[in-house]
N, C-alpha and C positions, 0 to 999 in steps of 0.2 A: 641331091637326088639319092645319094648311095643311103644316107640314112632313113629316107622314106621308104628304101625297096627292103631295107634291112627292118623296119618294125611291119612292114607287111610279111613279110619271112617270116616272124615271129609270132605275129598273129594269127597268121593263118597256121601255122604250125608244124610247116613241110617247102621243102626249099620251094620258090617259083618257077618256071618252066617258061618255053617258050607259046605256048601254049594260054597263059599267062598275061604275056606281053601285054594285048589290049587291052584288058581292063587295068594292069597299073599304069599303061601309057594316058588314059580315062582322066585314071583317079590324079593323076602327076600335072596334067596339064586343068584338071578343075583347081586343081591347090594353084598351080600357078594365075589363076585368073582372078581368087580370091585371096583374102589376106593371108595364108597357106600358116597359121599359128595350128601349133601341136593337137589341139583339139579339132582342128579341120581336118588334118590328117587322119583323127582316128573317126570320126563320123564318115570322111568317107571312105573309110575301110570298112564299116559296119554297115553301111549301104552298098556294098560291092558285090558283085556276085559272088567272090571269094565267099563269104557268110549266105550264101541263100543256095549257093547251086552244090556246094563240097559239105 
């Protein structure tokens, strides 16, 4: 988990917040429901509000 909140840290470009929380809580349990491989991680970071709403 720690290196999932750590490439959204970086993606998004500014540390994460609490504020935050629910959409990686979102994105962490769609990874866990699918085969959670590094490409799933970054799709859905890129469908995240993090890229739509900041």
């Amino acid at each position: 988990m720690c290196q999932k909140t750590r490439f959204l840290t970086n993606a998004t470009g500014r540390e994460l917040n609490l504020h935050d929380s629910e959409e990686v809580n979102r994105i962490l349990q769609d990874l866990t429901e699918s085969s959670a491989a590094f490409r799933d991680l970054v799709h859905a970071g890129l469908k995240s509000q993090f890229f739509h709403i900041r």
